[in-house]
N, C-alpha and C positions, 0 to 999 in steps of 0.2 A: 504493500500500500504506500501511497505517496506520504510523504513531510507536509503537503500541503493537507492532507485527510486529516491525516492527527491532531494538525495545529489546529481545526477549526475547528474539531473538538475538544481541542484545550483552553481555545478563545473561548467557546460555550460555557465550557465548565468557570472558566475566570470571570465571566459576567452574570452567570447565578450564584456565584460566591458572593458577589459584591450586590448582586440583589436581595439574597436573602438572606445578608450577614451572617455566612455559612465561613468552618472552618472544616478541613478534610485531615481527618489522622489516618497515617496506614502501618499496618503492620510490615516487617524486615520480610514476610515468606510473599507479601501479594507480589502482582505483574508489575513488573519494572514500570512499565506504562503507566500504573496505579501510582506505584512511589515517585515519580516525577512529575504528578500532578499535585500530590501531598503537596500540605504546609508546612505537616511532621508525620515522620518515618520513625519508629522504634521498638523496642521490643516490650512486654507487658508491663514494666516495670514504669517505664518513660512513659509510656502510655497511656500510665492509671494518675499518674504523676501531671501531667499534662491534664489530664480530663478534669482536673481539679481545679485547673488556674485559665477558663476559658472563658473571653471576654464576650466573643461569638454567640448570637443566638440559636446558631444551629450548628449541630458535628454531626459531619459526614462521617462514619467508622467502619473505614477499609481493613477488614479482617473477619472472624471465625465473630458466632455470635455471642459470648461470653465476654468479648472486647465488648461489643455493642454495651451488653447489658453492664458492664463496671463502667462503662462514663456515664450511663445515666445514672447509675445509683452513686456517684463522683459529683454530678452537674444535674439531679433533677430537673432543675426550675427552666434546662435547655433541651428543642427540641431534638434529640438524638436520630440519627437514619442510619439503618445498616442499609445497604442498596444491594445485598440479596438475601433474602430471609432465609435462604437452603445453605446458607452458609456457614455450615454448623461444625462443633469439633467433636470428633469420634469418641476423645479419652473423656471430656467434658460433660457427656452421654454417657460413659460408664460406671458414674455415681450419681446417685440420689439422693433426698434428704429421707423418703421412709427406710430404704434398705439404708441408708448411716445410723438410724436409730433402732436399727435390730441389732448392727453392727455392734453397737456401743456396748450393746449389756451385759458382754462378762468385764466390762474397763470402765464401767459407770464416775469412775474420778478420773478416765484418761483426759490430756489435753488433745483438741482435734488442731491439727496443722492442714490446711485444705492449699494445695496450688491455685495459684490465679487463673489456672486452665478449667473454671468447672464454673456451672450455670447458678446464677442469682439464688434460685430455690438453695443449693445447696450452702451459698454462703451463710445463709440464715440460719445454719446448724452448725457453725463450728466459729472456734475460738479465735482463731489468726490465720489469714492469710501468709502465702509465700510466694516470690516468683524463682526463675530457677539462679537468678543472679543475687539473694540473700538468704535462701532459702538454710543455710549454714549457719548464717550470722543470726533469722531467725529461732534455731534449735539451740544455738547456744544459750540462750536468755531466758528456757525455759529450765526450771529447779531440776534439779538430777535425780529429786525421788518422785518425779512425774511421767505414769505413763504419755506415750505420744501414739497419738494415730495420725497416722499420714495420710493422703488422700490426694488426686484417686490416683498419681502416678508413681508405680512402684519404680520405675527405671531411677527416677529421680530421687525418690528416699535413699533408694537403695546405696546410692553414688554420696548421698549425704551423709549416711548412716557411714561407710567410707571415711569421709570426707573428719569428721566430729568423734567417728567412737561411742554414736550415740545410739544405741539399738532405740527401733519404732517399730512398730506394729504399723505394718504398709500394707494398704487397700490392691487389690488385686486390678489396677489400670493399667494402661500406656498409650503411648502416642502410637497410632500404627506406622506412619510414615517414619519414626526414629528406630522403632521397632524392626523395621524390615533390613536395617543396617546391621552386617555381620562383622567380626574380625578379620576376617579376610578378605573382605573389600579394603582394609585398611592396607593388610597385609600385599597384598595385589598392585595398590594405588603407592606404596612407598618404594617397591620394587619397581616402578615405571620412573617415581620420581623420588630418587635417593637423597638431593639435599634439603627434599620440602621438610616443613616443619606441619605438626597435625593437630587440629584444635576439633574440638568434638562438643556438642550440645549433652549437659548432663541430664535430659530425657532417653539418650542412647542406653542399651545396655550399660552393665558396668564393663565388662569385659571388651568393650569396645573402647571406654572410656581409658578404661587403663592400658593401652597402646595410644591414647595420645599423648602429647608431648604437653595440650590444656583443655581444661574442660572447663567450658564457657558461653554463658547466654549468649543472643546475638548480639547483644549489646557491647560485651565482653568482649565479643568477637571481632566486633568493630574497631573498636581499641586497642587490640594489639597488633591487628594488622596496620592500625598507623603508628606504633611506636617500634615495630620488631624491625630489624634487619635482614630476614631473612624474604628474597626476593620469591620464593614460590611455597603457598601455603594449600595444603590439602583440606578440605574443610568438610566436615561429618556433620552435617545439618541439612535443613530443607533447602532446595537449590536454590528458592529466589530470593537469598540474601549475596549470592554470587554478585547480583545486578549491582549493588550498592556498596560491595567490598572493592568492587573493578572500577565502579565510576569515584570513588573517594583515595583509589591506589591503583594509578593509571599504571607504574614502574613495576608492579607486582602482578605474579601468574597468581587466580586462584583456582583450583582444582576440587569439581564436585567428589565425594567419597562414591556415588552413585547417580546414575542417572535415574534411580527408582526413588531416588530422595525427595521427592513431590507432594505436598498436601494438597490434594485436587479441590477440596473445598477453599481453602485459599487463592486458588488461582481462579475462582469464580466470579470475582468483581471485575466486572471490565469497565472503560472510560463510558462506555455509552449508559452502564446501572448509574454509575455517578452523574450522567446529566437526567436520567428518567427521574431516581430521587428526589434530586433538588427541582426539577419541574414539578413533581409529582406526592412532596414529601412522604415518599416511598421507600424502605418499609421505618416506619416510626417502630420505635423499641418504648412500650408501654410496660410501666411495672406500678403494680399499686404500693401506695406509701409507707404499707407494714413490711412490704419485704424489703424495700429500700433503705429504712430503717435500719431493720435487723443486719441485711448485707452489709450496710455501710460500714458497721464496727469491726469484723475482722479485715475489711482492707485499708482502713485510718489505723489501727494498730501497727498492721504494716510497714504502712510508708510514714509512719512518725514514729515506730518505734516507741509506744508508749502504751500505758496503761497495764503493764506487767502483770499486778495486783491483782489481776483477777485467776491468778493459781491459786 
């Protein structure tokens, strides 16, 4: 397709922003296309962080619908659009708030640590949120004669529990697209390329993780591809942070771990949902104010790190 197709789709998109005092966040895994249309691009962390401090009375929210639903329960009082409601997350889907509360009963004093990957309902049933970039820093803060149930990504406990020495009782999730990543695609891709260095997402297996050289959000990820010196990086995550590792480090090779590394629900926003939305305020993310509520405090614990006291 021509330069000119797109830009007139980008002029569109620029003149219902300013119509409808829209801001657009995207997630590091959507279409390149997507993040260069963004205002901001980042991983859950920046993005729950951001959802807070929004002048805009409307966000666009390019990503899985669990993004959607934490800026609105971040930014109530604004009207939120995901622009495609099927764009939902697998692992997000693998827990609930009634099966978390059969879960709980032989741990009825555990603390619950829930990832920022899982749907509103379930926020409303547990103690503190984590993303996978403090998810460490989170578990350290809790007392050491407290149990911990983790939820719902066991790859990422698992790597924590790792990581701290802190045994958790982990919910039986995962991401399928980090899931499908083996050690020997590592294996494979460092024998191609011998001086790369290899950073890996701690949703991976552990056994993947521990063959790389760092394991690190995409955030993480970003960051040390602009601080490292090493000119070719292998990267064990979903491909479409490639777009934005290559556009911010022109002088550096980066190398997918797989071409099956794909969250196809991610890659379902395209530029034309982003101008039907903001024509169409399509699809509005509605949550009534008991669970916005109840959500809101395990991810303000979060990202202020406070309110400990309730161990």
């Amino acid at each position: 397709m021509s330069v000119d197709y797109f830009q007139k789709k980008i002029d569109t998109i620029n003149r219902l922003k300013k119509e409808k005092n829209a801001i657009i966040l995207a997630h590091n895994y959507v279409l390149g296309e997507v993040q260069d249309v963004a205002d901001f691009v980042g991983d859950s962390l920046e993005l729950s962080i951001k959802a807070q401090n929004i002048d805009e009375d409307v966000i666009v929210f390019c990503g899985v619908q669990f993004m959607a639903e934490t800026a609105k329960i971040l930014s109530p009082e604004k009207t939120v659009l995901h622009p495609v409601k099927e764009c939902g997350c697998p692992m997000a889907d693998m827990a609930d708030a009634p099966s978390l509360r059969e879960f709980m009963k032989p741990y009825p004093e555990a603390v619950t640590v829930c990832y920022v990957n899982s749907t509103a309902e379930l926020k409303t049933e547990v103690d503190i949120c984590c993303t996978s970039a403090n998810a460490a820093e989170i578990i350290a803060l809790i007392p050491k004669e407290k149990d911990i149930i983790f939820l719902p990504d066991k790859n990422l406990g698992a790597n924590v529990v790792k990581d701290t020495g802190r045994e958790m009782i982990l919910w039986d999730g995962f991401c399928p697209t980090h899931m499908r990543l083996r050690p020997d695609y590592i294996i494979r891709k460092k024998k191609e390329y011998p001086h790369a260095v290899v950073i890996a997402h701690p949703e991976c297996r552990p056994e993947v993780v521990e063959l790389a050289d760092q394991s690190l959000s995409t955030g993480g990820m970003l960051r040390f591809a602009r601080e490292t010196d090493a000119k070719q990086i292998i990267v064990a995550t979903e491909l479409g942070i490639i777009h934005r590792l290559q556009k911010e480090n022109p002088d550096k090779q980066f190398i997918s771990i797989s071409e099956q590394a794909v969250c196809m629900t991610m890659k379902m926003i395209e530029l034309d949902h982003i101008i039907y939305a903001l024509e169409n305020n399509e699809t509005e993310i509605i949550l009534d104010e008991e669970t916005i509520e109840k959500a809101k405090l395990p991810i303000l614990r979060m990202i202020e790190m406070k309110d400990f006291n309730i161990w």
